[in-house]
N, C-alpha and C positions, 0 to 999 in steps of 0.2 A: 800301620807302620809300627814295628816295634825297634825296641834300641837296648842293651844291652850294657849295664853299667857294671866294672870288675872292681871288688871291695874287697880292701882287706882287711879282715880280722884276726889278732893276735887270740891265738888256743889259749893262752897266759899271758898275763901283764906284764911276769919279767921273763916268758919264753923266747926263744928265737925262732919257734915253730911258726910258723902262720896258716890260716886258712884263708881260702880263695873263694868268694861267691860270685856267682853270676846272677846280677838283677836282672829281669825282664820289667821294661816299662812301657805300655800300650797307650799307641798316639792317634784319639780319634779326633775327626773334624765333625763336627756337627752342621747340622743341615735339616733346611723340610722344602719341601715345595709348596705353595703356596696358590690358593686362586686369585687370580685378576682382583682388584679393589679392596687387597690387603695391606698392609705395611706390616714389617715385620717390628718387633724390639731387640736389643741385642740380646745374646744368651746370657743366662745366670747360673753359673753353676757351684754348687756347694758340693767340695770335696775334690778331689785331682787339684792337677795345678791350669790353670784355665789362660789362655792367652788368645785373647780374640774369641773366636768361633773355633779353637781346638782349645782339647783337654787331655790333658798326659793323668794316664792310672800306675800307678807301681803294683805289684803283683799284691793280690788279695783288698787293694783301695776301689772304693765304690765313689759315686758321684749321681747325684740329680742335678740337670740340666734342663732351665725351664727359658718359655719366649712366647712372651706374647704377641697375639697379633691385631691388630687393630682396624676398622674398617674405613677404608678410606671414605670421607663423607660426600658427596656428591654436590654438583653444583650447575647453576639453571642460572643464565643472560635472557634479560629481555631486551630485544633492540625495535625499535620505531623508526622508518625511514619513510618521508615526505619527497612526494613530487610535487613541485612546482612548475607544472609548464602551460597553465594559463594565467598566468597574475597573481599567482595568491602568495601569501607570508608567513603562513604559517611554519613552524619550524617543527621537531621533533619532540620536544620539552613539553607541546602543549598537550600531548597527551598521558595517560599516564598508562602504564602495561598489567597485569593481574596474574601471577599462577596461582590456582587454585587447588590445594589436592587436600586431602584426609588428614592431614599428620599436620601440615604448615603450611601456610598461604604467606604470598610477598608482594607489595605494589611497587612497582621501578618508578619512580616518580621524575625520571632524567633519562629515561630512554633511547637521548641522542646515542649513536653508536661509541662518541669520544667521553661520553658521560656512564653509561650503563655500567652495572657490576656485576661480578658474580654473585650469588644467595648461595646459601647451604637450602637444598634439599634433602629428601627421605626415598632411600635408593628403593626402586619397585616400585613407587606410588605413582598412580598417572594424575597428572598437574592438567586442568582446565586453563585455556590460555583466552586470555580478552583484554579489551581495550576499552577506555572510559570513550564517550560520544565523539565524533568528529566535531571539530570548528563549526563555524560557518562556511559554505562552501564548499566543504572534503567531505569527500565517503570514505570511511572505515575500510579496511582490507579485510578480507574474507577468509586469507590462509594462508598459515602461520609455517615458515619453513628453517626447518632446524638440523642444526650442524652440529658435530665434535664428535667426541670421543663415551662409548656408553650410552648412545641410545639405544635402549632397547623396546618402546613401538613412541610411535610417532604420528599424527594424523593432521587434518587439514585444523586442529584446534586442542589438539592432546600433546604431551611429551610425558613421558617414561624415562629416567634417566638413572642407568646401574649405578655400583657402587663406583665411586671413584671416575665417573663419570665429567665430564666439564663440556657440557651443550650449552648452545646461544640460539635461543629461537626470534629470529626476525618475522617484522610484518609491515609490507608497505602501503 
């Protein structure tokens, strides 16, 4: 987009002559495209006149325009769900949950579903998923299933979870 600004300049300070310029002023908008599990910053720019994410140049003005981008961090729910339907009492609290991976490990220590949290994970890492012993009376579940956004693999006891990811892995 350009725009056109008319100036005038007097030939002499006490003439009556004048001269006529025609500015040119060039109106860019800045922009990038971006992969999945970034966040953008806003632009910086040194030089033009900068309003937002555009920048106006006057003929011959230069400008750097810098943005960072940042990774969004990714994040892993442990949930614990108990049946009771032969007499037992136990609750979800009593056990505790484990992801396991290379980079950081996390124990849920409150894995009721109204208790549990998200964790920061390590985007690409695959997390080992386990549960401390059953009670008395319960058998442990066998296979672990998980939900949201950014998984990328997943198995009866693994999770993988991209950048900017937010998975909940249950196990009943």
């Amino acid at each position: 987009e350009a725009a056109y600004d008319l100036l005038r300049r007097d030939a002499k300070p006490d003439s009556r002559r004048s001269l006529w310029l025609f500015v040119r002023h060039e109106k860019f908008d800045t922009n990038e495209e971006m992969p999945a599990g970034y966040t953008a910053s806003a632009w910086v720019c040194v030089g033009g006149t900068q309003n937002g994410s555009n920048i106006t140049l006057t003929s011959g003005e230069e400008a750097t325009c810098t943005i960072t981008n940042i990774d969004d961090t990714p994040t892993l729910k442990l949930v614990k769900l108990v049946t009771n339907d032969d007499g037992g009492s136990a609750v979800a609290n009593d056990w505790d949950l484990t992801a396991t991976g290379t980079s950081r490990t996390f124990t849920e220590l409150t894995p009721a579903a109204a208790d549990a949290s998200f964790n920061d994970v390590t985007a690409g890492v695959q997390y080992t998923l386990t549960e401390t012993a059953a009670p008395t009376g319960y058998t442990n579940g066998t296979t672990w299933s998980c939900t949201g956004t950014g998984i990328s693999a997943s198995d009866a006891t693994h999770v993988t979870v991209a950048l900017g990811g937010a998975v909940t892995c249950t196990i009943t």
